[in-house]
C-alpha positions in Angstrom: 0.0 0.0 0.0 1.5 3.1 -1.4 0.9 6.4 0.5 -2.0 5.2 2.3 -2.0 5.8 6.3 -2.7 1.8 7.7 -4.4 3.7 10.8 -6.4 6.2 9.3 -6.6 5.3 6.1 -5.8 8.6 5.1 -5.1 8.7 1.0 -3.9 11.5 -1.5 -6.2 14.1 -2.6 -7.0 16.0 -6.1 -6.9 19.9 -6.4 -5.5 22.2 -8.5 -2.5 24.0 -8.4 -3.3 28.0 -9.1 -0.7 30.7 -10.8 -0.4 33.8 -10.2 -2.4 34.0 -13.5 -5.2 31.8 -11.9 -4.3 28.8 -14.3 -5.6 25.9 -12.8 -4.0 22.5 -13.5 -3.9 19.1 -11.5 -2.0 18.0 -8.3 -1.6 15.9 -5.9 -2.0 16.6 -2.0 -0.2 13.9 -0.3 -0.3 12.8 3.8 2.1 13.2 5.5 3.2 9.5 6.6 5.8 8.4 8.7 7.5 4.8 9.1 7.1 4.0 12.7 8.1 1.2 15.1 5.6 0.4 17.6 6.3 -2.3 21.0 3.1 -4.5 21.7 3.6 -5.6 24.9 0.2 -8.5 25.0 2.0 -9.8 21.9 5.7 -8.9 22.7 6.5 -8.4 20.0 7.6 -5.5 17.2 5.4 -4.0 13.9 6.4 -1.4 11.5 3.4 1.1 10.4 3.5 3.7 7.8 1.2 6.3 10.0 0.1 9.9 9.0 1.2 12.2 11.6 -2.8 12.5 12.8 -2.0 8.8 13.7 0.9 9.4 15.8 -0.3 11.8 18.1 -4.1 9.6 18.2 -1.8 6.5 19.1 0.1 9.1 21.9 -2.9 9.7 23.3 -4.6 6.0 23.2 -2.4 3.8 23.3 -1.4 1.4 20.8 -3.3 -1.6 21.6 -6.7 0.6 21.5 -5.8 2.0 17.7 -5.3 -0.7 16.6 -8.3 -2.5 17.9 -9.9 0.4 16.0 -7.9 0.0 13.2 -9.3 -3.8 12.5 -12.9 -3.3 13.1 -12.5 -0.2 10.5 -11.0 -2.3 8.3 -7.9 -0.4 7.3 -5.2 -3.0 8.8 -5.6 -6.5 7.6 -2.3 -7.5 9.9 
């Protein structure tokens, strides 16, 4: 999964880049993801996540083993 946030599921967007001359053409608004290693201690063991930054500070504040309950029943992490 390329550029895709496994807690969030956050994705690139579409928009349009404007000139000065208000041309409009096509871009690309990408997350901003991380590669993170996480410590799951009821597992004890180590996973690697490619996390927006949105899913950093939501893990920060829950705890790991709550986000990623979330994660599964949302269906973004198949792990």
């Amino acid at each position: 999964m390329a550029r895709v946030c496994e807690i969030t599921g956050k994705r690139p967007r579409v928009g349009n880049k404007v000139s000065h001359a208000n041309n409009k053409t096509k871009r690309r608004f990408y997350p901003n993801l991380q590669t993170k290693k996480f410590f799951i201690p009821e597992e004890n063991k180590w996973i690697t996540l490619k996390l927006s930054t949105k899913a950093i500070k939501t893990i920060n504040k829950n705890g790991i083993t709550a986000v990623l309950k979330e994660a599964r029943e949302a269906g973004y992490l198949t792990k």
